[in-house]
C-alpha positions as a printed Julia matrix, in Angstrom:
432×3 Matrix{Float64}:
   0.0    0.0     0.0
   2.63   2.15    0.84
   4.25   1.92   -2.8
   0.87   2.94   -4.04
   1.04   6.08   -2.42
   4.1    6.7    -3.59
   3.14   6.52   -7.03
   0.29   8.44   -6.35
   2.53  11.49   -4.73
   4.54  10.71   -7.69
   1.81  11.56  -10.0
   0.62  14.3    -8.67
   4.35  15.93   -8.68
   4.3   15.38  -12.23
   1.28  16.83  -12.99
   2.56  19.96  -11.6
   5.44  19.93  -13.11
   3.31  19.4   -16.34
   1.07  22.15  -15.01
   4.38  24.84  -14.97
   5.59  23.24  -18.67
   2.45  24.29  -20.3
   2.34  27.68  -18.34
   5.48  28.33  -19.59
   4.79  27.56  -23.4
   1.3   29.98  -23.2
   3.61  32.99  -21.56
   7.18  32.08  -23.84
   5.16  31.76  -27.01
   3.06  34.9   -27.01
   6.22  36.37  -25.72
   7.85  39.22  -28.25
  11.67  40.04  -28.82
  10.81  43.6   -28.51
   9.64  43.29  -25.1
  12.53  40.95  -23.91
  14.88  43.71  -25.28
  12.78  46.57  -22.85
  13.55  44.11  -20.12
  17.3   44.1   -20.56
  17.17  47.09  -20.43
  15.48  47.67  -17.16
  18.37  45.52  -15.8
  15.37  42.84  -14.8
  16.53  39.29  -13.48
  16.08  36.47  -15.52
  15.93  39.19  -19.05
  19.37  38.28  -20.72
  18.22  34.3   -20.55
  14.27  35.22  -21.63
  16.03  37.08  -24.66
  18.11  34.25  -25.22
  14.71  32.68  -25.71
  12.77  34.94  -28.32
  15.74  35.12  -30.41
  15.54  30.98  -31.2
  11.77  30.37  -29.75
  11.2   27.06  -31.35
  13.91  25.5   -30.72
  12.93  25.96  -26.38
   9.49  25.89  -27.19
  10.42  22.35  -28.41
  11.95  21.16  -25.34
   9.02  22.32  -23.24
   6.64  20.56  -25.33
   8.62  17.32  -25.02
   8.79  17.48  -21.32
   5.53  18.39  -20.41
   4.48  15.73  -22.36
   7.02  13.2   -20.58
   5.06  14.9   -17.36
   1.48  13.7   -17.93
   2.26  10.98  -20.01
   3.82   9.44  -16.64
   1.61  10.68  -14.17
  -1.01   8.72  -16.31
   0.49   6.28  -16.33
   1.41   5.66  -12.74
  -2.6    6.31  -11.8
  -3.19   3.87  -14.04
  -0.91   1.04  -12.18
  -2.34   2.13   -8.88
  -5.63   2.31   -9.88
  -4.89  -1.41  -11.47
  -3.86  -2.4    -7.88
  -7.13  -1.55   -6.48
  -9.46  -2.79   -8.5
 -10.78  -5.8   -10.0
 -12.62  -5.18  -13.01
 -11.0   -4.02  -16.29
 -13.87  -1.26  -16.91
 -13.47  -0.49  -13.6
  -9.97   0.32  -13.83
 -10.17   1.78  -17.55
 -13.36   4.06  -16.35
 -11.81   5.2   -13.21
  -8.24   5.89  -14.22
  -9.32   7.81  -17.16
 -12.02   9.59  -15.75
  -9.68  11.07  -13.12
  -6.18  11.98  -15.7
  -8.67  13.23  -17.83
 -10.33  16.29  -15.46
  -6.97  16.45  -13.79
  -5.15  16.98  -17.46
  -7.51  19.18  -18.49
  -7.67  21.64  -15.52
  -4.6   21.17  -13.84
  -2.02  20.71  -16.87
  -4.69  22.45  -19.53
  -6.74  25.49  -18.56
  -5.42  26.71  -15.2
  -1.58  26.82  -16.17
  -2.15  28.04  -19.65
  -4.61  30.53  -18.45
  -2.03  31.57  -15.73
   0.57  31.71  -18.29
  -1.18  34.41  -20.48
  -2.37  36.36  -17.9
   1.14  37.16  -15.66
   3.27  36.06  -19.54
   6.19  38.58  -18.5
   6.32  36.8   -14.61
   6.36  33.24  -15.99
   8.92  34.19  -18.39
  11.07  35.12  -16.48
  10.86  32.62  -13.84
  10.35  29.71  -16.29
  13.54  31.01  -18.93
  16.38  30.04  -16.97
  14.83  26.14  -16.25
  14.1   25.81  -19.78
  17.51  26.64  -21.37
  18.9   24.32  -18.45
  16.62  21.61  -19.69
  17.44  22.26  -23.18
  21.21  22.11  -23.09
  21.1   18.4   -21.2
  18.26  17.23  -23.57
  20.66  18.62  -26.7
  19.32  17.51  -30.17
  16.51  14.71  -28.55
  13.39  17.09  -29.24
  14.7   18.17  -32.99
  15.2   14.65  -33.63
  12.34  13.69  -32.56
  10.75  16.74  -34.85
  12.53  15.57  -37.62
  11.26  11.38  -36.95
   7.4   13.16  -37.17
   7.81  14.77  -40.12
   9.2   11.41  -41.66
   6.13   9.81  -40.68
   3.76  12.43  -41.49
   2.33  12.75  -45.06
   3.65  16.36  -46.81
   6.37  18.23  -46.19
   6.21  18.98  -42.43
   7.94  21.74  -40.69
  11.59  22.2   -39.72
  10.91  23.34  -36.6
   8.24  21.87  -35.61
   4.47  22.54  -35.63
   4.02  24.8   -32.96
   3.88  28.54  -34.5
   2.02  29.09  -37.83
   0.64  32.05  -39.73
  -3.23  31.49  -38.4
  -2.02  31.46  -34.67
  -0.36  35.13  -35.59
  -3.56  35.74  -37.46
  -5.7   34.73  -34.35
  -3.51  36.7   -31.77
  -4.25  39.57  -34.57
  -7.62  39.59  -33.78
  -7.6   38.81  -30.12
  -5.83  42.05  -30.21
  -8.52  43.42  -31.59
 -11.03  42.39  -29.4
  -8.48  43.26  -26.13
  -8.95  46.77  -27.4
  -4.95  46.59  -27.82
  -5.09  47.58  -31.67
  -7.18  49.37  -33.88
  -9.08  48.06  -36.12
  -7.98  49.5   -39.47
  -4.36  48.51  -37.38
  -6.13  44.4   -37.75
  -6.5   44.7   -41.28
  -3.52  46.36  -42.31
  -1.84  43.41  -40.42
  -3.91  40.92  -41.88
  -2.9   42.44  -45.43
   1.04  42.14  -44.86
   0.12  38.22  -44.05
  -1.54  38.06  -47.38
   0.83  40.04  -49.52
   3.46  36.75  -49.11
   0.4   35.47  -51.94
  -0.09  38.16  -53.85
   1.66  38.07  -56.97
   2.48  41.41  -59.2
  -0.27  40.34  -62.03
  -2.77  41.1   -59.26
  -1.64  44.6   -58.2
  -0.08  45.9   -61.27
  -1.89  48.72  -63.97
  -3.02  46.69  -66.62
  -2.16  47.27  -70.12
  -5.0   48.87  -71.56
  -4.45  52.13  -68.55
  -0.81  52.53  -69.22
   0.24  55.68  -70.55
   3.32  56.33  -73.14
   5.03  58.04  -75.39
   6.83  57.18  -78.85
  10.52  57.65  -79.18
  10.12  59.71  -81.71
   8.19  62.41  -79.76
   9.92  65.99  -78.79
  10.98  66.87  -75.07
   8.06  69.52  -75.29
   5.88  66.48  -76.38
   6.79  64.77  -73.66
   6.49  67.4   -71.27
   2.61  68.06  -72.5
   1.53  64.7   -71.83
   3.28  64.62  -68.43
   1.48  67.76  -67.33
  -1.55  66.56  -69.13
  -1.32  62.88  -67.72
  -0.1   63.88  -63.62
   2.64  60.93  -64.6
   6.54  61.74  -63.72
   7.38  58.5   -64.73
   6.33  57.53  -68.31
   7.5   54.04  -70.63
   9.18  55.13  -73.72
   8.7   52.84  -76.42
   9.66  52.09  -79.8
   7.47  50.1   -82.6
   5.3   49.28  -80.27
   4.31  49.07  -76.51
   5.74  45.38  -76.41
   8.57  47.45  -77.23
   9.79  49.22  -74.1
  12.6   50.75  -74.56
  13.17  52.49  -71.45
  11.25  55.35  -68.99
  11.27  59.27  -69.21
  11.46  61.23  -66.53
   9.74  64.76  -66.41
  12.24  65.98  -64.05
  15.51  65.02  -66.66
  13.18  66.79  -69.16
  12.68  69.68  -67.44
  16.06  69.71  -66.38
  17.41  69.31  -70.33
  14.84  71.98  -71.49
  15.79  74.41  -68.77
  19.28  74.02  -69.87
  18.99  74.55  -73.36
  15.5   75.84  -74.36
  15.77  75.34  -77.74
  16.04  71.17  -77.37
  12.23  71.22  -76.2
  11.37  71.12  -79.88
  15.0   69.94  -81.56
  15.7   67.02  -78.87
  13.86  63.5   -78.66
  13.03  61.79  -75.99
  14.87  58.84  -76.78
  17.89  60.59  -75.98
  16.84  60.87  -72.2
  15.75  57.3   -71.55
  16.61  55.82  -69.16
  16.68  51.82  -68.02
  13.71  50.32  -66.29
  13.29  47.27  -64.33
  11.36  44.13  -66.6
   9.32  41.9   -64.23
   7.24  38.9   -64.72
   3.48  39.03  -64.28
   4.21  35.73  -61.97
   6.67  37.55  -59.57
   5.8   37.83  -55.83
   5.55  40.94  -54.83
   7.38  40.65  -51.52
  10.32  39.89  -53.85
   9.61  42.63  -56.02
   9.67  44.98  -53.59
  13.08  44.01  -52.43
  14.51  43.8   -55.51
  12.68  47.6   -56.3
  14.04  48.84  -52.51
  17.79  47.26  -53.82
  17.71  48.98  -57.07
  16.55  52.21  -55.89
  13.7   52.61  -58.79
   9.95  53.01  -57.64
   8.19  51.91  -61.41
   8.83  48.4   -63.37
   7.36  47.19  -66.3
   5.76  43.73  -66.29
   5.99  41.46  -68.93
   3.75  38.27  -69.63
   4.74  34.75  -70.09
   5.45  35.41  -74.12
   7.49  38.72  -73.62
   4.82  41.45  -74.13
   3.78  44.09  -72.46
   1.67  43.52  -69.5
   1.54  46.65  -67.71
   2.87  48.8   -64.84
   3.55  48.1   -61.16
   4.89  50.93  -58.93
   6.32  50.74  -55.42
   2.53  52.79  -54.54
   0.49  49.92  -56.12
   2.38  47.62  -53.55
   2.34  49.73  -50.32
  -1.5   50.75  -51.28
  -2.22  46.77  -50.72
  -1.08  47.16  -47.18
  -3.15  50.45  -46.24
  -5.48  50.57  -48.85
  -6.47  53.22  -51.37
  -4.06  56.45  -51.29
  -6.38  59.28  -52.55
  -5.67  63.06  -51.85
  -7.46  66.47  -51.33
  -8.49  66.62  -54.74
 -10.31  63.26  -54.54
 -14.08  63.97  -54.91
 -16.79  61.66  -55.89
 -18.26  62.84  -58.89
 -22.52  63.32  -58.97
 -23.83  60.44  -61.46
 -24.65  63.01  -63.93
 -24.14  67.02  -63.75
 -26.35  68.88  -66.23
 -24.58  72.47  -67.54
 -25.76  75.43  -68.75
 -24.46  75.15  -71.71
 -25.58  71.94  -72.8
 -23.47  69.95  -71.74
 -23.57  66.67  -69.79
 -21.12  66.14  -67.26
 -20.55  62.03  -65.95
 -18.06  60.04  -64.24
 -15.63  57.95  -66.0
 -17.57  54.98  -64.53
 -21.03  55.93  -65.72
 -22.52  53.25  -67.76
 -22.38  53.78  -71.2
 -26.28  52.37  -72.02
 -27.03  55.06  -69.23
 -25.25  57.94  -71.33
 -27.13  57.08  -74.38
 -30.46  57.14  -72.62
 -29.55  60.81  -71.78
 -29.48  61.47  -75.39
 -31.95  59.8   -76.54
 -29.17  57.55  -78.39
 -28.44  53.56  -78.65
 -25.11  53.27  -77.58
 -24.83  49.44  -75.86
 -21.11  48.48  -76.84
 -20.29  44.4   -76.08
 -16.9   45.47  -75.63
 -16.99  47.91  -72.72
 -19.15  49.14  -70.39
 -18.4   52.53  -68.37
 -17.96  56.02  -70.42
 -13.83  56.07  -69.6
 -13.65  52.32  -71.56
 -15.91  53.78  -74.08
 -13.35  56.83  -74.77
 -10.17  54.42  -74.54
 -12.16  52.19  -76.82
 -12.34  54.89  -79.93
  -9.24  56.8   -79.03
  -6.78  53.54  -79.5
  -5.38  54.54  -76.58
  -6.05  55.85  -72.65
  -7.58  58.96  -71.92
  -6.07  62.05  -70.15
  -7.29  65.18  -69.97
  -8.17  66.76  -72.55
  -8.67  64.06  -75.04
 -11.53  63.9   -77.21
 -13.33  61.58  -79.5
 -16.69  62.05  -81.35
 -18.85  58.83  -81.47
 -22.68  58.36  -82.61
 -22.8   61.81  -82.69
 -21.98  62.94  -79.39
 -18.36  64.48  -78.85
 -16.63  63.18  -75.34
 -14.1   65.2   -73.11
 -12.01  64.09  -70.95
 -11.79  65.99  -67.53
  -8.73  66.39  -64.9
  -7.58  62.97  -63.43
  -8.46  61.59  -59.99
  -6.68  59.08  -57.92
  -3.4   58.21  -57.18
  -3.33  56.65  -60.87
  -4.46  59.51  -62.24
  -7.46  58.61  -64.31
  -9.82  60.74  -65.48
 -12.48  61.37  -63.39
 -14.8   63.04  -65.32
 -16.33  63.36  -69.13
 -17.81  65.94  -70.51
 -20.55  64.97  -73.03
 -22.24  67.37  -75.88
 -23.58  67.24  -79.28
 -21.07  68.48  -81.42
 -23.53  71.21  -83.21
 -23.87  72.5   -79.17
 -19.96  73.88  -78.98
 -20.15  75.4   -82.69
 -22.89  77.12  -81.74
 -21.13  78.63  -78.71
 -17.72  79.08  -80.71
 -19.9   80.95  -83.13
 -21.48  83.05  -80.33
 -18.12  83.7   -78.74
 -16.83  85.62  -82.21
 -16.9   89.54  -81.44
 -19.02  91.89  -83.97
């Protein structure tokens, strides 16, 4: 009887010692680097070893694992022998001795340590940091081969260092923050979009083809100049035959530079001679790499190319940083009224206003298969994008394009009228 109760006292050491394992893995691994480093600083005991700990988590967080598992594996175990002892029946003996590790793993080695453990993290740390770095140099490489025996056995590719950290934990902690009142909500989100930008690829974020502006080799410096000014772009492709053929990127401030040196070379000069080299990128490129590589090479504006060497489109460092914090718009970003009827005629729409919608204002049947807002409609009949002050006349009706909006700088606005409509106010314009 007496050995009984030793295995019983036994067990019930173990389960505390399980009990402090577990409270240490809820406090070590919600536990930041940052914070450890504010500790060392404040000169508190036990900070240099918790440190130690956030600077190679899983590889303790391993160990502690392991051992509280050694912990209540045993203490099971030795109920079960005892209980075994006392008993005659098997279901007795399963019932009982499972029935008791089961409440007693659950609230003494589950919920009360880990709860513990998160609420007083920084006081467990600290206590727990130097016994698990103890633990960890006389286990050595046990729990990582053990890691590395479970990942042999388990189907996939498994993880290096274990499963005990992954990207929906962080994302959970994320929103627990959230709900703690710790973070903002717009502060969630943002954070939520930095976990998903590891997936986004630049065919996702980039300006498409059809929206990219450009200029011809061929064109003047004073050409050039116009359709920056007219566009909003500093930053425009430069191409050759055609726009598969990128030959490099103008910048307005080298051709404001060039004109303001010599005046005369705003008419004499071509652009061609101010190119400069741009960065090519595939449409399949992450864009966590392509931001490196743009941060390494010091350029803000690539051109992306498609799997059979045309041109895709445009990505910028903004396209990339606006799918962290979302749309950048400025002062001069104002929603446009549906439709804005002028004195003079005239119909003034958004760029988005359907074009079925702008040829019921006229009285006109203007359903294109092709496109569907007024700003596709323009693009559609010009060959090429908009900016403002392009115009097209179509069924009749002649279409202006108004000052850009956006970061991107599309136009915002159209201005619609019959064509007869501006004559008529040319005509009336014409002094006696």
């Amino acid at each position: 009887m007496s050995g009984d109760l030793w295995m019983l006292a036994a067990a019930v050491v173990l389960s505390l010692i399980a009990g402090f394992f577990a409270s240490a893995d809820a406090a070590l691994s919600s536990f930041s680097r940052a914070r450890a480093a504010e500790l060392v600083t404040e000169q508190r005991p036990g900070a240099p070893r918790l440190q130690r700990i956030t600077d190679d988590p899983a590889r303790y967080l391993n160990t502690v694992l392991l051992l509280r598992m050694v912990a209540e594996t045993t203490s099971i175990v030795l109920v079960a022998l005892v209980v075994a002892d006392a008993f005659g029946g098997t279901w007795q003996r399963v019932l009982l001795a499972a029935g008791v590790m089961v409440v007693v793993s659950y609230v003494a080695i589950g919920v009360a340590p880990r709860t513990v453990g998160r609420q007083h993290a920084e006081r467990v740390a600290l206590l727990s940091a130097g016994t698990v770095i103890a633990l960890t140099r006389v286990l050595g490489p046990v729990p990582r081969l053990l890691i590395l025996f479970g990942n042999a056995l388990t189907p996939g590719k498994g993880f290096r260092q274990g499963p005990f950290s992954s990207e929906a934990e962080l994302r959970e902690m994320v929103d627990l923050a959230e709900e703690s009142m710790l973070i903002e909500s717009g502060e969630r989100e943002m954070l939520h979009s930095v976990f998903e930008l590891g997936d986004t690829i630049v065919r996702e974020v980039m300006v498409p083809r059809p929206d990219m502006v450009f200029i011809e080799k061929h064109k003047t410096l004073r050409q050039t100049m116009s359709l920056a000014l007219r566009s909003g772009f500093s930053r425009i492709p430069v191409t050759g035959e055609n726009l598969d053929d990128v030959i490099g990127m103008a910048y307005l401030k080298d051709v404001t530079k060039r004109v303001f040196d010599n005046h005369e070379a705003e008419t004499t000069e071509r652009v061609e001679s101010l190119v400069r080299g741009c960065l090519f990128v595939p449409d399949s490129k992450p864009v966590v790499a392509l931001m490196q590589e743009m941060q390494a090479s010091r350029t803000h504006v690539a051109v992306v190319v498609d799997e059979y060497g045309g041109t895709a489109g445009m990505v910028t460092i903004e396209d990339i940083l606006e799918e962290i914090v979302g749309e950048i718009t400025d002062e001069y970003d104002v929603e446009p009224d549906a439709v804005e009827q002028l004195a003079d005629g005239a119909v003034r729409v958004s760029s988005r206003f359907a074009v079925d919608d702008l040829g019921d204002l006229f009285g006109l049947e203007l359903d294109d298969e092709d496109v569907d807002s007024v700003g596709g409609f323009m693009a559609k009949h010009l060959g090429k994008v908009p900016i403002p002050g392009s115009e097209v006349e179509v069924e009749g009706l002649l279409l202006q394009a108004e000052a850009p909006t956006g970061r991107r700088n599309r136009v915002g606005t159209v201005l619609v009228r019959r064509p007869d409509t501006r004559e008529n106010l040319e005509d009336r314009a014409v002094p006696a």
